[in-house]
PyMOL Python script that loads the backbone (N, CA, C, O; Angstrom):
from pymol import cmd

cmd.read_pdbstr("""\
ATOM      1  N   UNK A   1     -25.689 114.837  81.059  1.00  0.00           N
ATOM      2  CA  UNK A   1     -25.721 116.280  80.835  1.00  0.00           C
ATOM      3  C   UNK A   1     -24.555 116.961  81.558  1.00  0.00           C
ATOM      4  O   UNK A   1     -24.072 117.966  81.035  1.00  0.00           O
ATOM      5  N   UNK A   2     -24.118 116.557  82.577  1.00  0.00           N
ATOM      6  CA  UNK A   2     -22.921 117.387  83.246  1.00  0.00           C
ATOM      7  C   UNK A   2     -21.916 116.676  83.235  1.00  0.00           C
ATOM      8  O   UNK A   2     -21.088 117.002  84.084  1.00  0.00           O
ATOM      9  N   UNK A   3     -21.536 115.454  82.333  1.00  0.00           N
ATOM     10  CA  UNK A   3     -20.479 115.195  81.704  1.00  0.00           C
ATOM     11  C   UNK A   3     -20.521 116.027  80.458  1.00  0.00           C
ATOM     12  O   UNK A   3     -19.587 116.763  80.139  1.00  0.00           O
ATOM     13  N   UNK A   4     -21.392 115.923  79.904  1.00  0.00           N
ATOM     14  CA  UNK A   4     -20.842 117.240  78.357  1.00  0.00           C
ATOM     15  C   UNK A   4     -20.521 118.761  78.981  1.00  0.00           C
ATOM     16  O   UNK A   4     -19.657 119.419  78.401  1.00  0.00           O
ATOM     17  N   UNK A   5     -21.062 119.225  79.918  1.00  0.00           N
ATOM     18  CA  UNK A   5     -20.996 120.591  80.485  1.00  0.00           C
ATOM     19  C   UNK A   5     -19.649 120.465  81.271  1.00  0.00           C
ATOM     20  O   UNK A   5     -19.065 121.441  81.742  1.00  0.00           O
ATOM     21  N   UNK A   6     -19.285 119.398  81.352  1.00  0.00           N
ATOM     22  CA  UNK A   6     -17.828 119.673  82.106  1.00  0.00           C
ATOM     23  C   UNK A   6     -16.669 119.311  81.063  1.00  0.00           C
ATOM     24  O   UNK A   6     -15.472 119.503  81.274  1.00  0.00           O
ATOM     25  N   UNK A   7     -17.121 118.857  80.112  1.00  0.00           N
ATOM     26  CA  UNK A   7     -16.138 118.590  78.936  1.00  0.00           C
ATOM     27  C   UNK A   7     -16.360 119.695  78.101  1.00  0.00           C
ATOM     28  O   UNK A   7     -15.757 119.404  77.069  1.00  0.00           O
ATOM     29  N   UNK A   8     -16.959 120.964  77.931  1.00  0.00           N
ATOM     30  CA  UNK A   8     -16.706 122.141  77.560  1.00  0.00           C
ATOM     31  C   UNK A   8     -16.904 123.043  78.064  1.00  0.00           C
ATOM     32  O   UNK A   8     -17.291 124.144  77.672  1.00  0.00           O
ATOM     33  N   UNK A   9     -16.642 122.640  79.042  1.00  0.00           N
ATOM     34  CA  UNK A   9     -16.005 124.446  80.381  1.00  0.00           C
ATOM     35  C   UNK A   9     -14.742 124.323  80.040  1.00  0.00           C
ATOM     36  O   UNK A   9     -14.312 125.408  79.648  1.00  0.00           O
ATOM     37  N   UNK A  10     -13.989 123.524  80.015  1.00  0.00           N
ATOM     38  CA  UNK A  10     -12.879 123.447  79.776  1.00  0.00           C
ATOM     39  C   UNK A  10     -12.019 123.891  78.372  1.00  0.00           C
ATOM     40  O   UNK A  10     -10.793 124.001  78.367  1.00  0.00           O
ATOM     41  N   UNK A  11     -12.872 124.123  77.199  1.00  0.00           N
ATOM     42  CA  UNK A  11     -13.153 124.437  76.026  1.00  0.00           C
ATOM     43  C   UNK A  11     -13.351 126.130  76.212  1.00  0.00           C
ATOM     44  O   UNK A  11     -12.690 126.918  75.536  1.00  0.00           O
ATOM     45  N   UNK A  12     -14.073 126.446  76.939  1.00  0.00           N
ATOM     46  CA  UNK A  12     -14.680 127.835  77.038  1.00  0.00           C
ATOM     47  C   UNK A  12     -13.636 128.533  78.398  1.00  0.00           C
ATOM     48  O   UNK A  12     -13.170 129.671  78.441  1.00  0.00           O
ATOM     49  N   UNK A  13     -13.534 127.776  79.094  1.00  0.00           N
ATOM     50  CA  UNK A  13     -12.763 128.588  79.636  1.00  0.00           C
ATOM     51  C   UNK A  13     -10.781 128.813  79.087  1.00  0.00           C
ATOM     52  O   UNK A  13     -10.034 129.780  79.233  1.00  0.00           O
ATOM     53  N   UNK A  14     -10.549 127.498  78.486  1.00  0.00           N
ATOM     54  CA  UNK A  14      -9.290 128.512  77.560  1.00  0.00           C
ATOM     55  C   UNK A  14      -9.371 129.224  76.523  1.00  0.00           C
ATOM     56  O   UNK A  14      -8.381 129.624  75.912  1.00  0.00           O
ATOM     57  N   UNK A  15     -10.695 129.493  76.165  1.00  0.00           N
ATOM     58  CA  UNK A  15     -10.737 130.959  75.215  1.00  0.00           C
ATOM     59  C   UNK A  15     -11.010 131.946  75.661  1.00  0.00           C
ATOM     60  O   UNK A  15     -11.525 132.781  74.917  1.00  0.00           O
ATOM     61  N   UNK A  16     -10.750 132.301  77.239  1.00  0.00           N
ATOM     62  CA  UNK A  16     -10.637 133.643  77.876  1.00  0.00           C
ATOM     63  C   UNK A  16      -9.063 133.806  78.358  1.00  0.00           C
ATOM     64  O   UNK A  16      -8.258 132.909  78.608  1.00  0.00           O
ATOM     65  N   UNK A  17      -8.907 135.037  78.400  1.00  0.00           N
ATOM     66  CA  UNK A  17      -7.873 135.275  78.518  1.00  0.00           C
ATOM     67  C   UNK A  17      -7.507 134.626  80.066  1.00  0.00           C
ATOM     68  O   UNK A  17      -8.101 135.311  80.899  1.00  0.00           O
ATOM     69  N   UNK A  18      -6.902 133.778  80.571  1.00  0.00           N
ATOM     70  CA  UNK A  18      -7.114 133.295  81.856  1.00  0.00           C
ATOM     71  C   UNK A  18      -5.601 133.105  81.804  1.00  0.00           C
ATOM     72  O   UNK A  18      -5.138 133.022  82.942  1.00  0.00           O
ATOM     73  N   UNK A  19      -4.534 132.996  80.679  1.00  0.00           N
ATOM     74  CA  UNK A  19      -3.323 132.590  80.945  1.00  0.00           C
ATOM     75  C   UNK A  19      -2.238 133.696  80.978  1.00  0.00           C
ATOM     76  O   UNK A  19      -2.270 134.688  80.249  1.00  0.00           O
ATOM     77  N   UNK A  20      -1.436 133.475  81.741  1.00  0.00           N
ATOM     78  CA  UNK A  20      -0.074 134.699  81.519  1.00  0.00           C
ATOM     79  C   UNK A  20       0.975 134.577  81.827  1.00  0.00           C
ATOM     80  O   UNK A  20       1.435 133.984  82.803  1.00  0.00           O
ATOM     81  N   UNK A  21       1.631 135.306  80.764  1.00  0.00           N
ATOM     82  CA  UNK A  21       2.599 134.946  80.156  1.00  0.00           C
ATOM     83  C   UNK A  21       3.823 135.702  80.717  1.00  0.00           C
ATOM     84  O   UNK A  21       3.327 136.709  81.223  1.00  0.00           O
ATOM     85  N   UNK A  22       5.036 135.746  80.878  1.00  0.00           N
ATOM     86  CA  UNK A  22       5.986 136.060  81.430  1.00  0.00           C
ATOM     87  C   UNK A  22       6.867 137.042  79.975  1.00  0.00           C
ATOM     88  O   UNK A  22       7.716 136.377  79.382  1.00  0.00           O
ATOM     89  N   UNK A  23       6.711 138.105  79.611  1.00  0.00           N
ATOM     90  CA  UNK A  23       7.469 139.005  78.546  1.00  0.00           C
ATOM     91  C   UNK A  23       8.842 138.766  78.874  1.00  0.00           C
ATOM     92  O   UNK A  23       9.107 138.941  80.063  1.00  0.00           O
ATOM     93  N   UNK A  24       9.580 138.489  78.290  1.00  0.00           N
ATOM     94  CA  UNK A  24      11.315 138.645  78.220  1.00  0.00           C
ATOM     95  C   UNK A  24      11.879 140.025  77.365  1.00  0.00           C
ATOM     96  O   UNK A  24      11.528 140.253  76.207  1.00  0.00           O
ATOM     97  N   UNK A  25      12.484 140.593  77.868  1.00  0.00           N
ATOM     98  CA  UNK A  25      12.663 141.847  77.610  1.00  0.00           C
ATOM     99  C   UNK A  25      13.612 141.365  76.970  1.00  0.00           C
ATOM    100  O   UNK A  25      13.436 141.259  75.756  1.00  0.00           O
ATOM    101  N   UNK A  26      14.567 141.036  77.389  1.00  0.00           N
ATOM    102  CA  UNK A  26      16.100 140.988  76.294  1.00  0.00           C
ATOM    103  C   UNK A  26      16.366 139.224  76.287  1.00  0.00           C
ATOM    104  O   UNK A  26      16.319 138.677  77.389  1.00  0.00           O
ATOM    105  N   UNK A  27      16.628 138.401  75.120  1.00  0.00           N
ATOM    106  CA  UNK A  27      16.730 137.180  75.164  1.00  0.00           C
ATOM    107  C   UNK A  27      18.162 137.007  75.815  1.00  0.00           C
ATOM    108  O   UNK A  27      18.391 135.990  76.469  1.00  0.00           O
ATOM    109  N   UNK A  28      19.455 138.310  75.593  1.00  0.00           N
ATOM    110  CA  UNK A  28      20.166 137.529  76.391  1.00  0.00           C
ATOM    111  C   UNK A  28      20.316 137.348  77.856  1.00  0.00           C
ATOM    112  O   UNK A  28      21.006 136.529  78.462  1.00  0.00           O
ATOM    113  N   UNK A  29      19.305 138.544  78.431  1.00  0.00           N
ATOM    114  CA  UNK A  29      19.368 138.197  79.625  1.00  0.00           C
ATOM    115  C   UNK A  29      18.475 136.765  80.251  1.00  0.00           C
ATOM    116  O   UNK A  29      18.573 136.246  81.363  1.00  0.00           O
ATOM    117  N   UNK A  30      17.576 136.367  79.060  1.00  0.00           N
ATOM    118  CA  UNK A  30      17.253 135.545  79.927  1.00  0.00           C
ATOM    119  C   UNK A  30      17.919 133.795  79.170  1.00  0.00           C
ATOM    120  O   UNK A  30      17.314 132.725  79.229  1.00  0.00           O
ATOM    121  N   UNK A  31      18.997 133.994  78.660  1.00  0.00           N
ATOM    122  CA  UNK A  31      19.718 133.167  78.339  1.00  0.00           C
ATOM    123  C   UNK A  31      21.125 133.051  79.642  1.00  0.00           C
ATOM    124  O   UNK A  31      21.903 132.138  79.917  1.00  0.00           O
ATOM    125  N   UNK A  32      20.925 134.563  80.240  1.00  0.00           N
ATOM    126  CA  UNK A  32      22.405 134.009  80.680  1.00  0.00           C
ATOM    127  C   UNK A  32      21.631 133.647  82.385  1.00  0.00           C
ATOM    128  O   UNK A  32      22.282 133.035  83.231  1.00  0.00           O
ATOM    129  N   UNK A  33      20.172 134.148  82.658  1.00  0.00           N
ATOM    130  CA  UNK A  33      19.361 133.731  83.892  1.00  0.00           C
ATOM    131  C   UNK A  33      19.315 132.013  84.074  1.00  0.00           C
ATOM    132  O   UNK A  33      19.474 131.397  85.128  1.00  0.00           O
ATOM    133  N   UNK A  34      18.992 131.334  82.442  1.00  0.00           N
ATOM    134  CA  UNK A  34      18.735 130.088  82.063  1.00  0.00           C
ATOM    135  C   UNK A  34      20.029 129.213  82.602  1.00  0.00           C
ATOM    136  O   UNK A  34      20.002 128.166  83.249  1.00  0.00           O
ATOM    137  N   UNK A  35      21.137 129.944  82.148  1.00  0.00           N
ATOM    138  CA  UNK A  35      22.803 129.253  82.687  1.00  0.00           C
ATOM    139  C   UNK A  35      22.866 129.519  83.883  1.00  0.00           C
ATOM    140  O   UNK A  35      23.134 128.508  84.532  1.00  0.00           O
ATOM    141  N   UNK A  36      22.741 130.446  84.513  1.00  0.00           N
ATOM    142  CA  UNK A  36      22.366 130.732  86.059  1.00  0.00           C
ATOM    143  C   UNK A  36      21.670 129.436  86.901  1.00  0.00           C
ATOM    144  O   UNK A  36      22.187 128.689  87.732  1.00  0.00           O
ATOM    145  N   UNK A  37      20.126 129.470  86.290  1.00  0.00           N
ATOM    146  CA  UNK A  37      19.456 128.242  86.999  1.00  0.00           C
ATOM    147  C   UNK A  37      20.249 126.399  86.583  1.00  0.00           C
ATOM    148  O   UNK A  37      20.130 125.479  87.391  1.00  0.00           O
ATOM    149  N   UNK A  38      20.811 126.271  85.556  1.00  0.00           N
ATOM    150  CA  UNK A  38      21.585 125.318  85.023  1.00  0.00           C
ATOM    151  C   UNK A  38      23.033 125.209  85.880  1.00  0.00           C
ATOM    152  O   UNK A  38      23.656 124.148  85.906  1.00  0.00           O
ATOM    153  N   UNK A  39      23.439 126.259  86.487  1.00  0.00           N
ATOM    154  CA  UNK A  39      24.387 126.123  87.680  1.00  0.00           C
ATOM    155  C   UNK A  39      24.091 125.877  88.756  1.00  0.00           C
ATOM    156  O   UNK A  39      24.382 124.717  89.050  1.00  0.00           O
ATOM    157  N   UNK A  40      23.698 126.346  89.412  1.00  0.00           N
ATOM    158  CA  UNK A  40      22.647 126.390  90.548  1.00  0.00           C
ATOM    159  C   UNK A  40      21.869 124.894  90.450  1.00  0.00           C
ATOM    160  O   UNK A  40      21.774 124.213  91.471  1.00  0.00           O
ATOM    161  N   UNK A  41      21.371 124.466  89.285  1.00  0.00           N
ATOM    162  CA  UNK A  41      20.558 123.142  89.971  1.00  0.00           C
ATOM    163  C   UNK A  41      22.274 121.660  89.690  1.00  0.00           C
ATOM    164  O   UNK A  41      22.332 120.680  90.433  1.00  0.00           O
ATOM    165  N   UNK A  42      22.991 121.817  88.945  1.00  0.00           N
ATOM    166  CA  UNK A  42      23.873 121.121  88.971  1.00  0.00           C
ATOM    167  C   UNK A  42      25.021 121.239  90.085  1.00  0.00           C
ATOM    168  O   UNK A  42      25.781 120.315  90.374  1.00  0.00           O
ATOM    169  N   UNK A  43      25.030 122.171  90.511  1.00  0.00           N
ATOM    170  CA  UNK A  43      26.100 122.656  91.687  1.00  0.00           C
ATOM    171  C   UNK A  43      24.820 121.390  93.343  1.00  0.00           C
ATOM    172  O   UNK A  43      25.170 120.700  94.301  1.00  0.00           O
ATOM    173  N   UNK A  44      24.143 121.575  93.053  1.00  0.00           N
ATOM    174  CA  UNK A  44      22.837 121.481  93.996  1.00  0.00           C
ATOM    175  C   UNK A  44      22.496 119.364  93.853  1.00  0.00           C
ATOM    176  O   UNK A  44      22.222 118.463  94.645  1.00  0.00           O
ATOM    177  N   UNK A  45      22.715 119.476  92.527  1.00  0.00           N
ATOM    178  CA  UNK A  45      22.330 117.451  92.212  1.00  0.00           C
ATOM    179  C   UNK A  45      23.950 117.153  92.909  1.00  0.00           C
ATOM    180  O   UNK A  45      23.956 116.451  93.921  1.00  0.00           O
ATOM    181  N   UNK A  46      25.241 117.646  92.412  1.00  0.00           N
ATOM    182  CA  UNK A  46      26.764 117.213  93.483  1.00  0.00           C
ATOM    183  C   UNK A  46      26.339 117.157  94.410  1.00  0.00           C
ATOM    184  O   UNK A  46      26.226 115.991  94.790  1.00  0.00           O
ATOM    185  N   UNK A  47      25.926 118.009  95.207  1.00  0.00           N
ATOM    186  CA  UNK A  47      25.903 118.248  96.400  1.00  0.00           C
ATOM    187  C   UNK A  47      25.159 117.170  97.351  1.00  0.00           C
ATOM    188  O   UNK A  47      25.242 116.751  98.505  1.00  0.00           O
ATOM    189  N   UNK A  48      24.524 117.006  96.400  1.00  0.00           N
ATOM    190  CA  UNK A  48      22.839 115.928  97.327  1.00  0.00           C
ATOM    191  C   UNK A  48      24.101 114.598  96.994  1.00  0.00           C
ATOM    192  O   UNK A  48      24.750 114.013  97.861  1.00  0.00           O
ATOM    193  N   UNK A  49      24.180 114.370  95.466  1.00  0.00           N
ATOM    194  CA  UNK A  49      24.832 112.795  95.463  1.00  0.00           C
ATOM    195  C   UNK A  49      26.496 112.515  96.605  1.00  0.00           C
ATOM    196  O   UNK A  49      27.119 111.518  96.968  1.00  0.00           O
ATOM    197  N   UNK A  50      26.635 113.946  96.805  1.00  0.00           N
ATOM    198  CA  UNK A  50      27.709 113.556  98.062  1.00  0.00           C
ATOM    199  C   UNK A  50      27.165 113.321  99.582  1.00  0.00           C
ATOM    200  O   UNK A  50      27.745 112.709 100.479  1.00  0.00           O
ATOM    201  N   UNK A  51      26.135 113.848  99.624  1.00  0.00           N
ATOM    202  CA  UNK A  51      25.148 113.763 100.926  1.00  0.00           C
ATOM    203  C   UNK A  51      25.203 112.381 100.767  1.00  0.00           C
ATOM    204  O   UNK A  51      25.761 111.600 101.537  1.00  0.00           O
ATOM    205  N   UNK A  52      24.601 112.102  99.735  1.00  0.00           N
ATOM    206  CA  UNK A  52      23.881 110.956  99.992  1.00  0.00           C
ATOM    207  C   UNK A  52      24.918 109.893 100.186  1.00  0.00           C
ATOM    208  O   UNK A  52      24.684 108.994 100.994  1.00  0.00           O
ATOM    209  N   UNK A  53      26.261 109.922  99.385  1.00  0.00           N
ATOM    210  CA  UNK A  53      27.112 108.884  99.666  1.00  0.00           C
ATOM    211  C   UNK A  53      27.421 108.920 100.990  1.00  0.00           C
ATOM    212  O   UNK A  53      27.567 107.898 101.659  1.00  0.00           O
ATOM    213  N   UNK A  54      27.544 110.150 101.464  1.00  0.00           N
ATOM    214  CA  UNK A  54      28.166 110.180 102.900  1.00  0.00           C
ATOM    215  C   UNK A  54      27.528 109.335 103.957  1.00  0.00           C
ATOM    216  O   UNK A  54      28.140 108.818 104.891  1.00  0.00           O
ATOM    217  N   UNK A  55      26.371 109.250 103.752  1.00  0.00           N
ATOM    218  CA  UNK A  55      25.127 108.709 104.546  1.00  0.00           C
ATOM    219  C   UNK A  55      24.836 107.011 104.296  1.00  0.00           C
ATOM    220  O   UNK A  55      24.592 106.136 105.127  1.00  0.00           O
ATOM    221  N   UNK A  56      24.956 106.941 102.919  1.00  0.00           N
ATOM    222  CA  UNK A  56      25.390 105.377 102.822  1.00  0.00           C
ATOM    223  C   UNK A  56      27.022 104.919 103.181  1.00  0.00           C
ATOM    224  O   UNK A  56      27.345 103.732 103.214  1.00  0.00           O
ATOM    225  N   UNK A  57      27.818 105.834 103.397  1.00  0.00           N
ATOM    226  CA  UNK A  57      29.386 105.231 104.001  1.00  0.00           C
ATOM    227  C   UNK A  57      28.935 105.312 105.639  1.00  0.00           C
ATOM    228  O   UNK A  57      29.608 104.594 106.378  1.00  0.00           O
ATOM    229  N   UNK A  58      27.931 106.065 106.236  1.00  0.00           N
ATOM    230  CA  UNK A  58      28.101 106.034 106.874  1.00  0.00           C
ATOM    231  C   UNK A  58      26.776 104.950 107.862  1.00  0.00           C
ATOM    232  O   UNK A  58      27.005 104.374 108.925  1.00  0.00           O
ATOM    233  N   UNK A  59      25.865 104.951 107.336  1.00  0.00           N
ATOM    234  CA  UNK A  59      24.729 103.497 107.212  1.00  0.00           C
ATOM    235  C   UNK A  59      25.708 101.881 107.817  1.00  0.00           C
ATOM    236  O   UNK A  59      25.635 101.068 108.739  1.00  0.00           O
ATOM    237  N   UNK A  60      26.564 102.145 106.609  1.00  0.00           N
ATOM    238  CA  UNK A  60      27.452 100.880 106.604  1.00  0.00           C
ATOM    239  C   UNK A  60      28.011 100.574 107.124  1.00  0.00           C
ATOM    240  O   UNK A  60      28.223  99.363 107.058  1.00  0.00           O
ATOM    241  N   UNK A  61      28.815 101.454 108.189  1.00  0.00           N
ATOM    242  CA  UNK A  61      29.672 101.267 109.240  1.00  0.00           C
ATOM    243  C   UNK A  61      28.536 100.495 110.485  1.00  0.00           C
ATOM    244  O   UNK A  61      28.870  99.503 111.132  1.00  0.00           O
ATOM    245  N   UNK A  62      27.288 101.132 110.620  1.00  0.00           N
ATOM    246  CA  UNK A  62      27.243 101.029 111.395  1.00  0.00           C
ATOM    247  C   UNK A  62      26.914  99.203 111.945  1.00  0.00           C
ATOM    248  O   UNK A  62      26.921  98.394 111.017  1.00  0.00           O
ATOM    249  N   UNK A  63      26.764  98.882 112.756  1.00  0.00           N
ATOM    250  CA  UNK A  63      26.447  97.657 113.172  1.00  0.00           C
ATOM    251  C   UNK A  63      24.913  97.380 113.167  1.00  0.00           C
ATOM    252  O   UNK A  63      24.065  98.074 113.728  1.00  0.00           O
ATOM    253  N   UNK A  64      24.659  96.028 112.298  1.00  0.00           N
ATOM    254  CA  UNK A  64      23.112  95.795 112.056  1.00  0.00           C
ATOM    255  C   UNK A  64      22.500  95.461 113.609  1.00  0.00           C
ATOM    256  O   UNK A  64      22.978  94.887 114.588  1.00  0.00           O
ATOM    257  N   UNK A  65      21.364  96.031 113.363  1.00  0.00           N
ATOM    258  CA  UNK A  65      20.113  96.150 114.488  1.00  0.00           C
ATOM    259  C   UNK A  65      19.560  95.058 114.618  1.00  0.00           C
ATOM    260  O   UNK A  65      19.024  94.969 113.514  1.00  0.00           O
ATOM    261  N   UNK A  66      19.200  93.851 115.333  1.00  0.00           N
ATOM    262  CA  UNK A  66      17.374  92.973 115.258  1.00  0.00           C
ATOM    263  C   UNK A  66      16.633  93.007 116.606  1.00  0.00           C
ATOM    264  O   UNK A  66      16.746  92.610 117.766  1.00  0.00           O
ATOM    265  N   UNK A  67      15.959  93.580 115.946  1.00  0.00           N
ATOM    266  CA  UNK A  67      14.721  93.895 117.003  1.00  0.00           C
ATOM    267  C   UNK A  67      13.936  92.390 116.872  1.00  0.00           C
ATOM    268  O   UNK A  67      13.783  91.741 115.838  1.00  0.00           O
ATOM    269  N   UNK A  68      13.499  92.050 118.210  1.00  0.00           N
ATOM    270  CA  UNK A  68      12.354  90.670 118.621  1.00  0.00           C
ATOM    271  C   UNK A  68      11.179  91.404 118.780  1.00  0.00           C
ATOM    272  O   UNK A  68      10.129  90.833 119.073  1.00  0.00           O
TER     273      UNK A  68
END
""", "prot")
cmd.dss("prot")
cmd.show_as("cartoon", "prot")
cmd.util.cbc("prot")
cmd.orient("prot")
C-alpha cells in the first residue's frame, strides 16, 4: 500500500503548480548572457588545465619519497 502511495505522490504532486520557470524577456539578451557563461567557463577549463600541468611539472621534479 505505500509503495503505490509513493508511486503517485509523485504523479499528483507534478500536477500542481510546484515548478518555476525563469521568463526571458528578450532572447537576445539571453543569447549574448549564454556567450558570456560559454566564456567564462572556457577561459576557467585553460586555466585549471594550466594549474594542473604546473603541478604535474612540478610533482616530477620532485624527488620520490619511501616511507618504512
Amino acid at each position: 500500500m505505500m509503495l503505490v502511495c509513493a508511486l503517485f505522490s509523485g504523479q499528483l504532486m507534478a500536477g500542481h503548480n510546484g515548478h518555476e520557470y525563469l521568463w526571458v524577456k528578450n532572447v537576445d539578451h539571453q543569447l549574448r548572457h549564454e556567450a558570456d557563461s560559454d566564456e567564462i567557463r572556457s577561459a576557467a577549463e585553460e586555466s585549471a588545465e594550466g594549474l594542473r600541468d604546473h603541478h604535474h611539472w612540478q610533482k616530477s621534479r620532485k624527488p620520490d619519497s619511501h616511507f618504512r
